[in-house]
GUKOL-736065 format. One record per residue (C-alpha): residue number from 1; x, y, z. Coordinates in steps of 0.2 Angstrom, whole numbers, plus 2048, in hexadecimal, padded with zeros to 3 digits. Example, Ala and Ser with C-alpha at 12.3 -4.5 7.8 and 13.67 -1.06 7.14 Angstrom:
REM GUKOL-736065
SITE   nr    u    v    w
SITE    1  83E  7EA  827
SITE    2  844  7FB  824
END
This chain:
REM GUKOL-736065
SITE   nr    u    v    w
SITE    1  7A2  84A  7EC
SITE    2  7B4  846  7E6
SITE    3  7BF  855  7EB
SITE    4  7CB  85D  7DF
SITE    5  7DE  857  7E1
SITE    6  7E5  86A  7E1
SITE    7  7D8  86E  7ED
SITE    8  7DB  85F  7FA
SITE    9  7ED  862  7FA
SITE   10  7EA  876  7FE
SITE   11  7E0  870  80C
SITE   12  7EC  862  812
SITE   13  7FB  870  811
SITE   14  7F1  87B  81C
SITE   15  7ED  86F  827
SITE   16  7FD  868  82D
SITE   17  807  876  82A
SITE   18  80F  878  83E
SITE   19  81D  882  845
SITE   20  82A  879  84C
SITE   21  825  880  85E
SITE   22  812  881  85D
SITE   23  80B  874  869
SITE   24  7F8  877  870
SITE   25  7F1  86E  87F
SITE   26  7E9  862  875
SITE   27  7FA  85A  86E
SITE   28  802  85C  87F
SITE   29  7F4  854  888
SITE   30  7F5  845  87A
SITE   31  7F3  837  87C
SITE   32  7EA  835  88E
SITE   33  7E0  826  88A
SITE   34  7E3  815  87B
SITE   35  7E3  818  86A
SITE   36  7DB  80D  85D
SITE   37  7E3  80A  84D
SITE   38  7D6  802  841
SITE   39  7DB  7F7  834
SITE   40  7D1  7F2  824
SITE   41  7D8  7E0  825
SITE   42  7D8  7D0  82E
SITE   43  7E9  7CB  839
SITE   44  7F7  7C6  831
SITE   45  7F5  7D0  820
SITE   46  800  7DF  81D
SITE   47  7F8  7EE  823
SITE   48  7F5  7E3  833
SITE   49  807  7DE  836
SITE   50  80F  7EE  833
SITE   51  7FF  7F6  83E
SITE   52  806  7EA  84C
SITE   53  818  7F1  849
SITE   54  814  802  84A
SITE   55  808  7FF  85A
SITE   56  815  7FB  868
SITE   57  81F  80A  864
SITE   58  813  817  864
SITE   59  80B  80F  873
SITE   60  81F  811  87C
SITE   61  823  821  878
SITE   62  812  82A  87B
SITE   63  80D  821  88A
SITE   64  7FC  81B  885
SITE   65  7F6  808  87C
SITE   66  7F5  809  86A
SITE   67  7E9  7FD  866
SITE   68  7E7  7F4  855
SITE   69  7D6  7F0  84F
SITE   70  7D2  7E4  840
SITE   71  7C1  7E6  83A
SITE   72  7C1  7DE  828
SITE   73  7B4  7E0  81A
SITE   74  7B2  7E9  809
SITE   75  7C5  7EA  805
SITE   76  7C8  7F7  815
SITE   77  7B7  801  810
SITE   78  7B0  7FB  821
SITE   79  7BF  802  82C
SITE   80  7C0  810  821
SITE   81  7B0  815  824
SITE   82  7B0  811  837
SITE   83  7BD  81D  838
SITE   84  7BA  82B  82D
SITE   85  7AA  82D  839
SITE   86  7B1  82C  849
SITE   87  7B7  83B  853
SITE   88  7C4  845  84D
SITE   89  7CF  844  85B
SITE   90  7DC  83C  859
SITE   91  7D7  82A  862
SITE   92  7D2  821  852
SITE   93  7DE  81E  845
SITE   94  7DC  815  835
SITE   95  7EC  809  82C
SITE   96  7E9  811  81E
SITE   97  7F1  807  80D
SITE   98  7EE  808  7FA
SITE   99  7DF  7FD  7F9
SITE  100  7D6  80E  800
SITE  101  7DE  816  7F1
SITE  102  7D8  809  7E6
SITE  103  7C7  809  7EC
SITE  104  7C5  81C  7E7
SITE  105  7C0  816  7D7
SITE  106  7BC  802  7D9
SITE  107  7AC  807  7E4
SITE  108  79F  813  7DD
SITE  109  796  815  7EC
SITE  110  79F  819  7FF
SITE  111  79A  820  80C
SITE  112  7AA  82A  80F
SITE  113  7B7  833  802
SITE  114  7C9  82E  808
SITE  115  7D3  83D  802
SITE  116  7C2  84A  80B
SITE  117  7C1  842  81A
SITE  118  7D2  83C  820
SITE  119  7E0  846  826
SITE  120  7F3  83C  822
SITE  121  7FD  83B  82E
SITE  122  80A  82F  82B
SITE  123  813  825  81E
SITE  124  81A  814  827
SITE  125  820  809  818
SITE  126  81F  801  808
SITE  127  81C  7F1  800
SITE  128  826  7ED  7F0
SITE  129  81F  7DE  7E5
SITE  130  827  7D4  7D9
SITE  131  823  7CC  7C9
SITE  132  827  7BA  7C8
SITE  133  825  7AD  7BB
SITE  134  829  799  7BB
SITE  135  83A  795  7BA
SITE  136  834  78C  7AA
SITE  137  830  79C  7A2
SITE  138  83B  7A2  791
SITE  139  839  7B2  799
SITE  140  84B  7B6  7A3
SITE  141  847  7C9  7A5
SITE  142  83A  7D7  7A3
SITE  143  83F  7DD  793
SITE  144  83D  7C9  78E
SITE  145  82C  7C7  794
SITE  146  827  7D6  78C
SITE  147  82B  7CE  77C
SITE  148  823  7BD  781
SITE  149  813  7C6  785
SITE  150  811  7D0  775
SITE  151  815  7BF  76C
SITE  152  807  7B5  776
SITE  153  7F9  7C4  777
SITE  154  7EB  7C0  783
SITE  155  7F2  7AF  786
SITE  156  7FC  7B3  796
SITE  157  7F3  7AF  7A6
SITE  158  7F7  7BB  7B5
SITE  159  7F3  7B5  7C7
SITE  160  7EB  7C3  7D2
SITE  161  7E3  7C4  7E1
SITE  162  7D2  7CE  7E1
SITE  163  7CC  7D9  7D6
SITE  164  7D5  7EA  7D7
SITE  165  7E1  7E3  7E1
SITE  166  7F2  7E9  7E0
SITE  167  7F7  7D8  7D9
SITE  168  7EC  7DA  7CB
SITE  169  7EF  7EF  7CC
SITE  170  802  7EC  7C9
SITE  171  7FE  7E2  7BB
SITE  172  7F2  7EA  7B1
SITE  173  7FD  7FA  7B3
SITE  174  80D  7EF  7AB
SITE  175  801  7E9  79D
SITE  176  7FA  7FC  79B
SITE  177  80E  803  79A
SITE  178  813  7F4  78E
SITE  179  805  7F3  782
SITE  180  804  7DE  789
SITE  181  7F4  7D4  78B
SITE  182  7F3  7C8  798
SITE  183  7E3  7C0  7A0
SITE  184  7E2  7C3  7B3
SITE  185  7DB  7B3  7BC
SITE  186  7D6  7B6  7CD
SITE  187  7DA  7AF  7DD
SITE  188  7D6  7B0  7EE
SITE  189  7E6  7B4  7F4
SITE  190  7F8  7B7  7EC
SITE  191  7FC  7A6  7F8
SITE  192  7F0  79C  7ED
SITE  193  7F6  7A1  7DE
SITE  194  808  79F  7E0
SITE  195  808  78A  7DF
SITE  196  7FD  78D  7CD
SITE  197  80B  797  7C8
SITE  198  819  78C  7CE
SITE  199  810  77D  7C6
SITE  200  80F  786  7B6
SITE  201  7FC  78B  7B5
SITE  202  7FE  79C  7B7
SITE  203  80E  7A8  7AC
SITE  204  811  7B6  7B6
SITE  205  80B  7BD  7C9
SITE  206  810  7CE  7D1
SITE  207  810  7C8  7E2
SITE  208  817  7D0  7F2
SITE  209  829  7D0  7F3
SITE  210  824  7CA  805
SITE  211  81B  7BC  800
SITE  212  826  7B5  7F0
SITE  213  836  7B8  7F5
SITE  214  838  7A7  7FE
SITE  215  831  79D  7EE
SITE  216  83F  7A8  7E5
SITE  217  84E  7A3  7F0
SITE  218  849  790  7F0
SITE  219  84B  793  7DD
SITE  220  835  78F  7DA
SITE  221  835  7A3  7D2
SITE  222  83B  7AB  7C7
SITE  223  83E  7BE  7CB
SITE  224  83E  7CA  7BC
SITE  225  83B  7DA  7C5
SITE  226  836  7E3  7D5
SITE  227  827  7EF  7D2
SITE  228  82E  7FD  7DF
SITE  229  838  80C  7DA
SITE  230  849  806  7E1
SITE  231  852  7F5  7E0
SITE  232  84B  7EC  7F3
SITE  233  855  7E4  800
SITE  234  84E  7D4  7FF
SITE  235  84F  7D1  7EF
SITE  236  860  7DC  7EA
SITE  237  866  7D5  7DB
SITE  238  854  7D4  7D2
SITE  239  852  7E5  7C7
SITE  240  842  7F1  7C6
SITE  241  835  7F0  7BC
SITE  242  83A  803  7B4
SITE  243  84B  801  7B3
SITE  244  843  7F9  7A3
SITE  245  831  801  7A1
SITE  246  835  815  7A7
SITE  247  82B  81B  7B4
SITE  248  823  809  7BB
SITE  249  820  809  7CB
SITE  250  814  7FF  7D7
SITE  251  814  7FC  7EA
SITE  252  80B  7FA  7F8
SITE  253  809  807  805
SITE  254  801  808  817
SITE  255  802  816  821
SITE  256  7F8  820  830
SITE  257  7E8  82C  82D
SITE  258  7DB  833  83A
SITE  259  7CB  83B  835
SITE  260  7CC  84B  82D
SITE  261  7CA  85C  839
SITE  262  7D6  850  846
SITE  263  7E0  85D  84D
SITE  264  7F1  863  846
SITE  265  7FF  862  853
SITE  266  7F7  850  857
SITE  267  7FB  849  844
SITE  268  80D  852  846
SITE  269  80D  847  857
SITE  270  80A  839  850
SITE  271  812  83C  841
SITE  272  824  83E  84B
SITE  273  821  82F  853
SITE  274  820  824  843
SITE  275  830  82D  83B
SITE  276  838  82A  84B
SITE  277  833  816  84A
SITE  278  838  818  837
SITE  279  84B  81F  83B
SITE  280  84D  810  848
SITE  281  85A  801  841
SITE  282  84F  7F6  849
SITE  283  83E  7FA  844
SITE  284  845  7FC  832
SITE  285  84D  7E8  835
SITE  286  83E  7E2  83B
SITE  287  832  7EA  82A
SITE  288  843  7E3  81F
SITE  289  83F  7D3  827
SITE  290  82D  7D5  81D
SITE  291  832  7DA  80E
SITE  292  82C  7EE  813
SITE  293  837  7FC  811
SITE  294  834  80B  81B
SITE  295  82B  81C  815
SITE  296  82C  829  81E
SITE  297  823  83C  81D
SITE  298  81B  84A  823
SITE  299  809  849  822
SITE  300  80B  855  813
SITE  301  815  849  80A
SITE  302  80B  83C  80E
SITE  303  7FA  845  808
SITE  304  802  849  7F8
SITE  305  805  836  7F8
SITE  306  7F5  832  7FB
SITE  307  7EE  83D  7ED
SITE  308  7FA  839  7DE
SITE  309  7F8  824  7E2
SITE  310  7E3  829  7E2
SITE  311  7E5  830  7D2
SITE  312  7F2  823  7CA
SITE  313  7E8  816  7CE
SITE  314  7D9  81B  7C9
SITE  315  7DE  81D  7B6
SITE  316  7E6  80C  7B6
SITE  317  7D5  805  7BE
SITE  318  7CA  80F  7B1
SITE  319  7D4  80B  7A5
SITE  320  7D4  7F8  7A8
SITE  321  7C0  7F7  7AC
SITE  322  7C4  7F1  7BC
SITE  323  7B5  7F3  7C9
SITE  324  7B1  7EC  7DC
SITE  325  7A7  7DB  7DC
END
């Protein structure tokens, strides 16, 4: 049963809705044991690194080990699942990220609904990507590309990593706001497809500004725009994406949920933590250093998130035909 967007933001405002001085045993008494944060993803991947950053910090200030937990499977439905049955106290958390809001509508059949059965609790960064062509290419800008797209319809091979990824994802939603037709070929990782495009096999990747940025540098890359919002660190003097299609915007995300009924004043713990983390020079060195920018929010904030990048992606994946293999 898919619950209704309105409704799920009524009862997300409701349920972390706190006064500044309301604090119940429950919060004072948290945490008296280690807490688990389960991620969806084997080490090393992005929602396991920043999971790993987020970690020692909450296990400082609160006085108890945060654990991180990979177990990998199903593009984070396994994780997913694990957690949004497990007791809604505040000791198992999920590294929630946007594959779970891609999923939504990928998978037909789960044995959890993300927005019912998960309480937000906080934002902790985001993950712009950055769309790259050889060097080689005639196209030196977005606009340019545009053009070289329309002129070579359904001729134009675009790298991606898994179907539904948010490689592929960024890129149908370019082709679906630019009327382009470009062929997605599939790889098993955005590291495997960047030598094809380098070598000239492949015309165009959005990849993680993370992952190309040092193929960019060396001169292997070229930029044309970052899919975020906002101009990034890393890559300053490379434009957005919508400063030439308005209103494009793609990024990566990962946050914490807990399972829904977990009580209140232990989300607004938690979630004052992570905005202290995300307010820290040094914690927000350390996710520049990646290629993440820091997102913070209450968990209201973050829900409303939650439930408008759900419903975005789900057209653009219905809209493509995309579904899980």
């Amino acid at each position: 049963m898919r619950v209704p967007r309105r409704r799920f933001l009524q009862m997300l405002g409701a349920s972390v809705a706190l006064g500044g001085s309301q604090q119940s045993a429950t919060a004072q008494a948290y945490p008296s044991r280690p807490v688990h944060i389960i991620v969806g993803f084997a080490p090393g991947g992005f929602s396991d690194i920043t999971a790993r950053l987020i970690a020692p910090w909450l296990s400082e200030r609160l006085g108890q080990q945060f654990v991180v937990e990979n177990q990998p499977g199903g593009s984070s439905n396994i994780a997913t699942a694990h957690v949004a049955h497990a007791t809604a106290d505040g000791y198992t958390l999920l590294q929630a990220g946007d594959p779970n809001a891609f999923n939504a509508t990928l998978y037909d059949k789960l044995d959890f609904n993300f927005i019912r059965d998960f309480v937000p609790v906080a934002s902790i960064d985001r993950a712009p990507f950055v769309m790259v062509v050889n060097p080689s290419s005639p196209a030196k800008t977005v606009a340019e590309f545009i053009a070289y797209a329309k002129a070579n319809a359904g001729k134009l091979n675009m790298g991606a990593s898994g179907v539904g990824g948010p490689t592929q994802l960024y890129g149908e939603l370019f082709k679906a706001m630019t009327g382009t037709d470009m062929v997605a070929v599939q790889y098993r990782g955005v590291g495997m497809a960047l030598p094809d495009l380098i070598g000239g096999r492949l015309d165009v990747i959005f990849a993680p500004v993370a992952t190309a940025v040092g193929q960019v540098r060396a001169g292997k890359l070229r930029p044309l725009g970052v899919t975020s919002g906002m101009r990034v660190t890393a890559l300053p003097d490379v434009p957005t994406i919508g400063e030439t299609v308005s209103g494009y915007e793609a990024s990566g995300w990962t946050g914490l949920c807990a399972p829904a009924s977990t009580p209140p004043e232990i989300v607004a713990t938690l979630n004052q933590h992570v905005n202290s983390a995300l307010a820290d020079t040094g914690f927000k060195v350390k996710l520049a250093e990646l290629g993440l920018e820091p997102y913070a929010s209450t968990p209201a904030e973050f829900g409303k998130f939650i439930a408008d990048s759900t419903e975005k992606w789900s057209k653009v994946i219905r809209t493509a035909g995309i579904k899980a293999e």
